[in-house]
C-alpha positions as CSV (number, residue, x, y, z in Angstrom):
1,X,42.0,138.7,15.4
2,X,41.7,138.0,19.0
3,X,41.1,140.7,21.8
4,X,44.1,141.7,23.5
5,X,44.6,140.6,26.8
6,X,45.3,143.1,29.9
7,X,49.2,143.1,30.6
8,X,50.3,145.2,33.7
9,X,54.0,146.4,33.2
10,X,57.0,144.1,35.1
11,X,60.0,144.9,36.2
12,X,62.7,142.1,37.1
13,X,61.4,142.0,40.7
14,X,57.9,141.5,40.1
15,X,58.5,139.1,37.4
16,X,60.8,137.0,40.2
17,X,57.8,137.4,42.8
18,X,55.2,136.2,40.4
19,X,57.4,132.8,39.0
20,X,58.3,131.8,42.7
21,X,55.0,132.1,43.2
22,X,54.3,129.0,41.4
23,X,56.3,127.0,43.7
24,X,54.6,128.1,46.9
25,X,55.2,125.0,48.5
26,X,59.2,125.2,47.5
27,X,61.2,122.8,44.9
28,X,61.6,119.5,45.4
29,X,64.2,117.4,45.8
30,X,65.0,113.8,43.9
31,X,65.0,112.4,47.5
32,X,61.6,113.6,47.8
33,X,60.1,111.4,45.5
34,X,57.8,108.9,47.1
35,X,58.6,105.1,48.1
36,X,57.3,103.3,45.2
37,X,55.9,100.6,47.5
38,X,52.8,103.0,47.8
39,X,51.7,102.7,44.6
40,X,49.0,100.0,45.1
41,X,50.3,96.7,43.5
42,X,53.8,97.5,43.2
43,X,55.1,95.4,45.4
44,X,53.2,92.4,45.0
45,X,54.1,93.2,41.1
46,X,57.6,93.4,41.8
47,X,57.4,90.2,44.1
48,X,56.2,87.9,40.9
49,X,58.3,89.4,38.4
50,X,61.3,88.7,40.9
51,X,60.2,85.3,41.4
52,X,59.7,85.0,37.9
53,X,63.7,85.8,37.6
54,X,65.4,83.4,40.6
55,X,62.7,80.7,39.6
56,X,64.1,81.3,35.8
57,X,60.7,82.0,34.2
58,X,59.8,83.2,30.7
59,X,59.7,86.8,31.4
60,X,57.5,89.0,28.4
61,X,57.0,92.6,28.2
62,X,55.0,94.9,26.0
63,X,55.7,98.3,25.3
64,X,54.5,101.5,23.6
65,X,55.5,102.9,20.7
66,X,55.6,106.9,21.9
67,X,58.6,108.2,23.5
68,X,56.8,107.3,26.8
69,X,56.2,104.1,26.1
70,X,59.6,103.6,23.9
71,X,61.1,105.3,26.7
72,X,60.4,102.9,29.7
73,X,60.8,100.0,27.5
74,X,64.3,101.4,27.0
75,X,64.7,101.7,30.9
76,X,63.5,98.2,31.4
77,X,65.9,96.5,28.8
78,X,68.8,98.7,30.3
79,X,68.0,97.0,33.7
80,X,67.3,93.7,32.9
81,X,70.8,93.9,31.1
82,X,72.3,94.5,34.1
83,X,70.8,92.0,36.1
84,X,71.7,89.8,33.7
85,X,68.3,88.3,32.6
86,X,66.6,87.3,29.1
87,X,63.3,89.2,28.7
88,X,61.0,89.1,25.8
89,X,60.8,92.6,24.4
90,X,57.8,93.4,22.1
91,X,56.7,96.9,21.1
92,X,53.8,96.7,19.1
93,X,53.5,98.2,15.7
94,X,50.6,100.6,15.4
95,X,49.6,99.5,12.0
96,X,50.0,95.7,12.2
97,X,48.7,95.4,15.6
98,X,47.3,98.7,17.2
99,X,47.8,100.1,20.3
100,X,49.0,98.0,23.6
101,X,49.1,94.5,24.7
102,X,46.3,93.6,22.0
103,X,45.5,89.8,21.3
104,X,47.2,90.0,18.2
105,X,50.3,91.0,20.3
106,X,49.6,87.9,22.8
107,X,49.9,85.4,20.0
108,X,53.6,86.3,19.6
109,X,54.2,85.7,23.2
110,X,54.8,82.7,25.2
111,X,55.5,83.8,28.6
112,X,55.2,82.6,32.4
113,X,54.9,86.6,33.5
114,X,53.8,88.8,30.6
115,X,54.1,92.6,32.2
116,X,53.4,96.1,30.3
117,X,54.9,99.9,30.3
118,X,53.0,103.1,29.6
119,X,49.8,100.7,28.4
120,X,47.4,98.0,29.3
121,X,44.7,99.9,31.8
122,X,42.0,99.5,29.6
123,X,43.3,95.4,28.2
124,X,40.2,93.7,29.1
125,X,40.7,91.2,26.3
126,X,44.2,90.6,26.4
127,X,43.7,89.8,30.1
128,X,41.0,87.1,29.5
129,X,43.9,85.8,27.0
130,X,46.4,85.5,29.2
131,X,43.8,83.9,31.7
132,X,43.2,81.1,29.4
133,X,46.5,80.2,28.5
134,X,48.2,80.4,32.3
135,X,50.3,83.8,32.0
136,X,50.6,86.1,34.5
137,X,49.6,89.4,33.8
138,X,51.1,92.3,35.1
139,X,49.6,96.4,33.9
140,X,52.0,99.1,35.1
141,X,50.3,102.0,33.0
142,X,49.8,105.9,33.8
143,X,46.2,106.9,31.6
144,X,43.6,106.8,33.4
145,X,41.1,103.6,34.2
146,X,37.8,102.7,33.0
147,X,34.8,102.0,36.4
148,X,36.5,98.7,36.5
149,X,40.1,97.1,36.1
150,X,41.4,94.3,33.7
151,X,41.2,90.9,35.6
152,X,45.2,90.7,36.1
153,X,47.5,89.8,38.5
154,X,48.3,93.1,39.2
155,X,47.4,96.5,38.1
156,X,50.1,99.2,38.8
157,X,48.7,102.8,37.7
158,X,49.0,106.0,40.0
159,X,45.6,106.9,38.7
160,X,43.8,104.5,40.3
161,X,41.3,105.1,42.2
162,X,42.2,103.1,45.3
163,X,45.5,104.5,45.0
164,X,47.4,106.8,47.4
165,X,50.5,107.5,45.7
166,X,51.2,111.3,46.9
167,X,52.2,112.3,43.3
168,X,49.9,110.8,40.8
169,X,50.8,112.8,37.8
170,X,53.5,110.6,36.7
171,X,54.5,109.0,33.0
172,X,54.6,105.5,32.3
173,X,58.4,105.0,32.0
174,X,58.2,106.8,35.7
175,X,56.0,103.7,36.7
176,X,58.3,101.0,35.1
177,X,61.4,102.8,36.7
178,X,59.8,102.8,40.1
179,X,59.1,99.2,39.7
180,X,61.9,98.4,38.1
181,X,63.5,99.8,41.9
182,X,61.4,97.5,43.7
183,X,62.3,94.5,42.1
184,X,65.9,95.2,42.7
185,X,65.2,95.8,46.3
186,X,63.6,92.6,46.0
187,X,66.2,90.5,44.5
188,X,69.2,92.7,46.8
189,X,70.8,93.6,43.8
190,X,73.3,96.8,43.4
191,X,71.8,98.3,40.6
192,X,72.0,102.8,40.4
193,X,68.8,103.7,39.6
194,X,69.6,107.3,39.1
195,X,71.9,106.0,35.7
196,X,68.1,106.4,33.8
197,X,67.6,109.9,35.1
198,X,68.6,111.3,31.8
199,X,65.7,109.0,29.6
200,X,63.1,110.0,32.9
201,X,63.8,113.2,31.6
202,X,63.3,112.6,28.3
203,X,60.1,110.7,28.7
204,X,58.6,113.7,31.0
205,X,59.2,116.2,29.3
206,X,57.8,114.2,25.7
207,X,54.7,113.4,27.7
208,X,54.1,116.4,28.7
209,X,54.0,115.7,32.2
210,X,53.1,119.1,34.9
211,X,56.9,120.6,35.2
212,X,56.5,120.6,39.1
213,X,57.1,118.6,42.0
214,X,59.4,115.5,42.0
215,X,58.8,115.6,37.9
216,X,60.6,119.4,37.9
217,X,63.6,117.5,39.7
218,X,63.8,114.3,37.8
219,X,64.1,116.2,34.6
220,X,66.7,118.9,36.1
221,X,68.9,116.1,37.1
222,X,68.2,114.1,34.0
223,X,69.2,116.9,32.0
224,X,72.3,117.5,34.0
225,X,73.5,114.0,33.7
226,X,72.6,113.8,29.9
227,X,75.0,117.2,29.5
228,X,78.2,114.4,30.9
229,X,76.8,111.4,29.8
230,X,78.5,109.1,28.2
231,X,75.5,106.9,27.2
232,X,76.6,106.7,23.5
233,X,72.6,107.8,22.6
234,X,73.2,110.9,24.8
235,X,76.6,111.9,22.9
236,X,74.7,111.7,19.5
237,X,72.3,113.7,20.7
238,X,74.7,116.6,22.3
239,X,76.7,116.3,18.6
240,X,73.4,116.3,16.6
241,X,72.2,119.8,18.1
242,X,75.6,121.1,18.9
243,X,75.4,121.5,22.0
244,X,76.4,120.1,26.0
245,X,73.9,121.4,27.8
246,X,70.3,120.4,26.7
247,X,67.1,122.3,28.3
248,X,63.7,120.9,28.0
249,X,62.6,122.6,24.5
250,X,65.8,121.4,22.8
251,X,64.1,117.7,24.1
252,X,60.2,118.4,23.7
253,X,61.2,120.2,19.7
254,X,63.9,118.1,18.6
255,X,64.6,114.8,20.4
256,X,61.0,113.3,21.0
257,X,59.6,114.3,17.4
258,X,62.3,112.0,16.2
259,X,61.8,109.7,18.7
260,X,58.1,109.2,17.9
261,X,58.3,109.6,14.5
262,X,59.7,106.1,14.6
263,X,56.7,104.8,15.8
264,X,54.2,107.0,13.8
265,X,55.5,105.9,10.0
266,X,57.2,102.6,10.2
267,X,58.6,100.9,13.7
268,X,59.0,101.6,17.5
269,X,61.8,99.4,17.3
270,X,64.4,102.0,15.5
271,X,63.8,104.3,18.6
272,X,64.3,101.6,21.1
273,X,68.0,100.5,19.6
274,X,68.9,104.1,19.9
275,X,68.0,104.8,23.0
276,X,69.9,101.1,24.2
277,X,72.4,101.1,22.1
278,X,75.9,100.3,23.5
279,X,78.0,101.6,21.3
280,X,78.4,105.5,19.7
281,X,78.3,104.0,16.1
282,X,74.9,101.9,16.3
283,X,73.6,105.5,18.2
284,X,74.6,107.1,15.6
285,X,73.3,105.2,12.7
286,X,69.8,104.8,14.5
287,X,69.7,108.5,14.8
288,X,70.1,109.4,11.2
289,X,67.2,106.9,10.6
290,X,64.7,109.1,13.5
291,X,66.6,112.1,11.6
292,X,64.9,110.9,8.0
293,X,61.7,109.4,9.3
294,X,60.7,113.0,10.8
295,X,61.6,114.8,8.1
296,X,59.2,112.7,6.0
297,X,57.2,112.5,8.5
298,X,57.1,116.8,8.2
299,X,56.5,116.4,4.8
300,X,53.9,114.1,4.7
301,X,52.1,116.0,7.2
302,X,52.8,119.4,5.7
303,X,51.0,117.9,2.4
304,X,48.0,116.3,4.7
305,X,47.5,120.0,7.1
306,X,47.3,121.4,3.2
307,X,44.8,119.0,2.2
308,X,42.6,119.4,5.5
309,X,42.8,123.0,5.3
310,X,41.1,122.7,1.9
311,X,38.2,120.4,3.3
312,X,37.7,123.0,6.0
313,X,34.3,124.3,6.6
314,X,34.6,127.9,7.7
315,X,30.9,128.0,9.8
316,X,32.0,124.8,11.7
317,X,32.4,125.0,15.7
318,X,34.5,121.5,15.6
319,X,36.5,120.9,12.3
320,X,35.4,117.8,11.0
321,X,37.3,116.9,7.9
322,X,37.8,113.4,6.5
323,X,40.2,111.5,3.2
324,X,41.4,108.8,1.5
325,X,44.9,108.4,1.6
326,X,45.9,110.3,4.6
327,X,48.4,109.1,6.8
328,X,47.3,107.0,10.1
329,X,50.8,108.0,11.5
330,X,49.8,112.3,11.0
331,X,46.4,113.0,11.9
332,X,47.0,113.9,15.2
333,X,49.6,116.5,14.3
334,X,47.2,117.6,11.6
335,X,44.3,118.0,13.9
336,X,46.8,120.2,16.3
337,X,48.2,122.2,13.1
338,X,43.6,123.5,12.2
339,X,43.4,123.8,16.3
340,X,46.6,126.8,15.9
341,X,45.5,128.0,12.8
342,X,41.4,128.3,13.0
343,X,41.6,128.4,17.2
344,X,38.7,125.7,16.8
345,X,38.6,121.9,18.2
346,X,39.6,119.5,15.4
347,X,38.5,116.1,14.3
348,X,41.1,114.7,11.6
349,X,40.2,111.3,10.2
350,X,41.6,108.7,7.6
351,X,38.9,106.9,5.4
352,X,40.5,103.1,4.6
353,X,38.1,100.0,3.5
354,X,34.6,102.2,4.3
355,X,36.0,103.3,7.9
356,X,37.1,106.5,9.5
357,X,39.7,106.8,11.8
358,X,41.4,109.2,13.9
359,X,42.6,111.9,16.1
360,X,41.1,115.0,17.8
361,X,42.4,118.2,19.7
362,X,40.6,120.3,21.3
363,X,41.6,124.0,22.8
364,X,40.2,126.4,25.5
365,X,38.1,124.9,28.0
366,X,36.5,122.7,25.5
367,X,36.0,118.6,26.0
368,X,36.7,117.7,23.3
369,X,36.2,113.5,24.5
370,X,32.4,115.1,25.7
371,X,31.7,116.0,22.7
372,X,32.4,112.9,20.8
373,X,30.7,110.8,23.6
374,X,27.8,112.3,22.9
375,X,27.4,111.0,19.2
376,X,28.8,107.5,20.9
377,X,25.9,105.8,18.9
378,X,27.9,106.5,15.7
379,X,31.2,105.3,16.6
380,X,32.9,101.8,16.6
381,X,35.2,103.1,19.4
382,X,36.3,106.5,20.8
383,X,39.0,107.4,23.9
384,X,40.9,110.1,25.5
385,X,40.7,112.8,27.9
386,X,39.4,116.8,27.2
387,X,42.6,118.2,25.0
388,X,42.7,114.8,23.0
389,X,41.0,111.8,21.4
390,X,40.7,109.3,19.0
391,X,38.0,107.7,17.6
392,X,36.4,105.4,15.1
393,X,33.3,105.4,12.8
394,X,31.7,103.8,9.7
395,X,32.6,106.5,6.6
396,X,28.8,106.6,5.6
397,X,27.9,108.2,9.1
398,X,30.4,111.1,9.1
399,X,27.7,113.8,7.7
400,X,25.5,112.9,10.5
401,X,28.6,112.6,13.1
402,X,30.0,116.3,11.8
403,X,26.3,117.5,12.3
404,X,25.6,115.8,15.7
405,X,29.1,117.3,17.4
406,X,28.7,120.6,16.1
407,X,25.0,121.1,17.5
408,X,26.6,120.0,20.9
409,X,29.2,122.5,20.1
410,X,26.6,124.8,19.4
411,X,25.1,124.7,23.3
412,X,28.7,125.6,24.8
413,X,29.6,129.2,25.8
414,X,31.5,130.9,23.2
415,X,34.2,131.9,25.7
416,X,35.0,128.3,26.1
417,X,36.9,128.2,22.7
418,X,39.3,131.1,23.5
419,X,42.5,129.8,24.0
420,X,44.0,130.0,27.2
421,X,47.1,132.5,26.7
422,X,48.6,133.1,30.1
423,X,50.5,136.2,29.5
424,X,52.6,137.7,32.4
425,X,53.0,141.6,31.4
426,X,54.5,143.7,29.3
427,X,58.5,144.5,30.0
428,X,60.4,147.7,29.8
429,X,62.9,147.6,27.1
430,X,65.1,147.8,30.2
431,X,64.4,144.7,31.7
432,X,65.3,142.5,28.2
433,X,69.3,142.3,29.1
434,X,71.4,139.2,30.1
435,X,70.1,139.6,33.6
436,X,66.8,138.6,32.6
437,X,67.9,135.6,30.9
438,X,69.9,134.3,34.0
439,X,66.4,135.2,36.2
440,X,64.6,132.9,34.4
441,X,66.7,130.3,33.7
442,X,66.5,129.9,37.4
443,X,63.1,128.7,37.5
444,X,63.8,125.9,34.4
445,X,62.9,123.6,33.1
446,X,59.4,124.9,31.5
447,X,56.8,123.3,30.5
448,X,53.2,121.8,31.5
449,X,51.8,123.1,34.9
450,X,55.1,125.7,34.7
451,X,54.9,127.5,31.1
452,X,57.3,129.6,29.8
453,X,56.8,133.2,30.5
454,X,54.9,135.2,28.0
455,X,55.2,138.2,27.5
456,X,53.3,141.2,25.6
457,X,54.5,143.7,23.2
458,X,51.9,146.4,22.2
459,X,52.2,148.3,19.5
460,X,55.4,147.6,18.6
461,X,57.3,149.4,15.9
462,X,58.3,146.9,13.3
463,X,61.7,148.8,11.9
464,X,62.4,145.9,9.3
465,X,61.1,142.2,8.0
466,X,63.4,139.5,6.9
467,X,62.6,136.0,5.6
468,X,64.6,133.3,5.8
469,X,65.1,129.3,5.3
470,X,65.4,127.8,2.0
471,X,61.6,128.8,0.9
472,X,61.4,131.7,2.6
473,X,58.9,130.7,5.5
474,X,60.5,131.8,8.5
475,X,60.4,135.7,9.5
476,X,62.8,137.6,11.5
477,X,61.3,140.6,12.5
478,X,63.5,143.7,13.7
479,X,61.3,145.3,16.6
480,X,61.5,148.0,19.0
481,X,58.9,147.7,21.5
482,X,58.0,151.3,22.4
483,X,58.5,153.8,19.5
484,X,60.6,156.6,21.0
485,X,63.3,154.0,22.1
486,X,66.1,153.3,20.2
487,X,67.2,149.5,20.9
488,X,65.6,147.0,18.6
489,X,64.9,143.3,19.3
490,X,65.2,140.4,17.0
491,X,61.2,138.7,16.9
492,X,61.5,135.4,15.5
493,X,58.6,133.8,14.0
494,X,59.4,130.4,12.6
495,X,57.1,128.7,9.7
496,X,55.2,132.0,9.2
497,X,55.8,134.6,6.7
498,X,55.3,137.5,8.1
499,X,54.8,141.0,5.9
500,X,55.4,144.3,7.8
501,X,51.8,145.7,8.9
502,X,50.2,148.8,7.0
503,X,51.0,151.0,10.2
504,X,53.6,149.4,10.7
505,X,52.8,148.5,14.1
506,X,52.6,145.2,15.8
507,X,50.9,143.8,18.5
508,X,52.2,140.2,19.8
509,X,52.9,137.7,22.8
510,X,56.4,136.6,22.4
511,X,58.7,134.8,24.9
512,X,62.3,135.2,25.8
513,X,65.3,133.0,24.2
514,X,69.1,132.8,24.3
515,X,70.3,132.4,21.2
516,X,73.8,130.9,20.8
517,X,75.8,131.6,17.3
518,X,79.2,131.1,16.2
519,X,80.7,131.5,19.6
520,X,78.1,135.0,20.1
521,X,75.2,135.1,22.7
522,X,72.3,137.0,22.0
523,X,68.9,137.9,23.4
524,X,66.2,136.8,20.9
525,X,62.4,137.5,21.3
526,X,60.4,133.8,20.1
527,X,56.8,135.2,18.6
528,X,53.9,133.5,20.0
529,X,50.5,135.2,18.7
530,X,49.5,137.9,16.7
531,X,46.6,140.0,18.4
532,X,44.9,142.7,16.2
């Protein structure tokens, strides 16, 4: 069990003091985000895709098939609708043709302007392509570049390098929207922009975007208009979780898994008609698909993570752990399911046809991309950033691949694989009252770059254990946090069983919920980590 971290004791005043010092600089305001004519490109993007439109040009774009990239495709239908223009939509399918505007994509496309969302930064081949064949290429992406750009017409990305774009840390359907704003200034059409704020939000918050800034007040408002829409995808939603006003979990835990669950077993294209859809009944019926594709998508990953966990060497720094038959669409999640349970990097990979494919996840302050770089010699292809990565080798070199990364490992500190907890203190049993929830739904919406507050309970005295769910694999835990109070706290711990300790004491991070039943408000306590 890890070491428990220090945890001074808060008050509702301290813990105010301590969350608005996180916005130091203040909140920001949707007026406040930048003119998207600084994003190096943009305009001259927005100039040719307009031109493309009043000189009635073939007019091709190419998607993604996460809720990003699903996302501002979505956005970018919506406002060619509304123009009224044709435009060729292609999202590709990860199986059949991999990720981005791929060659395999291009030969489905016949085009004048051929321009991308949420992908293309690194399309070195597709831009030779459309090169050859006299197609405009336009890259509005958000990842980060290699040393050198795609020959293209234009190359749209806030991370840039020559790029001065005050708020880099963007998402791709953030980049299509703020082009999709200059070409309307270009054409001089009346066109609201603010009508997408609500699948901004969405695409934010799924991409786990930094929560601060202009992001913190595009997904505020987006959430706000999504609680009135009448956009028939946002009324399914509100009727599917029973509820009119969404916050950012109810997105990030049940909206985008379906949404990208699309993409990861069968076709982007289910998510994109629900998201566009114009009427409540196609919403509807598109939804109950997402609904069914997650859940098999849950258990086809539940049966991989039990699989992995079986191939899991207990002396390994990374987790390497290959097999047949696993699912190309899960092995990220799989790799992120060993990183929570072993608190070690992970490496999942699916052997098809003598090759190994797949994800990593890393945890800590461990780079996890370093560390595969350095056995680059072994791999067909690799990419990513430090928390995440995928790769590609021949099957017959993983022995030597597993040993190469984990001798790397080997030389890094062993601090650098503690996960980074940040927990806030430890509150009175005072403090946990209705006040509290109101204090810190004032500094919502939390996610990246603003987490949720964590807080510590030491020692606390488990009075009672319940299980619950149709195989018993959720906990409810009755707890009262020092032992010569009398109030006790719901501790909900969901996919764990939990049995009550020997001493019968407990010793957790947990954050704070609202929990809304059958008309009664409650204050529920959302289990974390267990510390020894």
């Amino acid at each position: 069990m890890p070491n428990v971290p220090d945890a001074p004791l808060l008050n509702k005043a301290r813990l105010e003091a301590l969350l608005r010092s996180r916005f130091a600089s203040g909140f920001s305001k949707l007026s406040d985000i930048p003119d998207p004519s600084g994003l190096k490109d943009a305009k001259k993007a927005a100039k040719r895709i307009a031109d493309a439109i009043r000189n009635k040009e073939r007019i091709a774009l190419v998607g993604d098939y996460d809720v990003d990239g699903v996302t501002a495709t979505a956005i970018t239908t919506l406002f060619f609708r509304q123009i009224p223009y044709p435009l060729q939509v292609t999202i590709p399918n990860r199986f059949s043709d991999g990720y981005g505007v791929s060659e395999r994509v291009l030969e489905r496309i016949d085009a004048d302007v051929v321009f991308t969302v949420d992908n293309g930064i690194n399309a070195f081949a597709a831009a030779e392509v459309c090169r050859e064949r006299g197609m405009d290429l336009i890259i509005t992406d958000h990842h980060t570049p290699s040393q050198t750009l795609p020959d293209c017409y234009a190359v749209v990305d806030p991370k840039r390098e020559d790029d001065t774009y005050p708020f880099p840390e963007i998402c791709g359907a953030q980049v299509a929207w703020l082009l999709m704003a200059l070409i309307k200034k270009e054409l001089g059409l009346v066109i609201d922009m603010g009508q997408f704020l609500e699948l901004l939000a969405l695409a934010v918050i799924a991409d786990v975007m930094p929560l601060v800034g202009i992001n913190r007040a595009i997904v505020q408002a987006g959430l706000a208009q999504m609680a009135r829409s009448a956009r028939p995808m946002a009324v399914i939603i509100k009727e599917a979780l029973g509820k009119t006003g969404l916050g950012a979990e109810d997105i990030g835990f049940q909206i985008a898994p379906r949404i990208n669950a699309a993409g990861r077993l069968e076709d982007a294209s289910i998510a994109l008609e629900f998201l566009t859809a114009e009427d409540e009944q196609k919403a509807y019926k598109q939804y109950e698909l997402l609904t069914q594709l997650n859940t098999l998508r849950k258990a086809i990953e539940a049966e991989a993570t039990e699989e992995a966990v079986a191939l899991v060497h207990p002396e390994e720094r990374v987790i390497v752990v290959a097999h047949e038959g696993w699912h190309e669409g899960v092995v990220g999640i799989v790799a992120a399911r060993l990183v929570q349970r072993y608190e070690r990097p992970a490496i999942v990979l699916r052997i098809e046809n003598g090759i190994a494919k797949g994800s990593a996840r890393s945890l800590g302050n461990v780079s996890i991309y370093d560390l595969i770089a350095s056995q680059s010699a072994l791999l067909h292809k690799f990419g990513g950033h430090k928390m995440a990565a995928g790769l590609a080798l021949s099957a017959e070199d993983l022995a030597a691949f597993s040993a190469g990364i984990n001798a790397e490992a080997a030389k890094l500190d062993a601090e650098d694989f503690l996960p980074v907890e940040e927990i806030v203190g430890q509150l009175d049993t005072g403090s946990v009252d209705f006040e509290l929830l109101e204090l810190l739904e004032r500094f919502e919406p939390y996610g990246e770059g603003n987490p949720r507050p964590r807080f510590l309970a030491r020692d606390a005295e488990v009075v009672g254990i319940r299980h619950l769910g149709q195989d018993g694999d959720h906990s409810k835990v009755s707890l009262r946090l020092y032992g010569h109070e009398r109030q006790t706290f719901d501790l909900m711990a969901f996919r764990r069983r939990l049995e009550r300790p020997e001493n019968g004491k407990l010793t957790c991070s947990y954050t704070i919920a609202k929990n809304e039943w059958n008309g009664r408000v409650s204050i529920q306590m959302m289990l974390e980590r267990i510390y020894g």
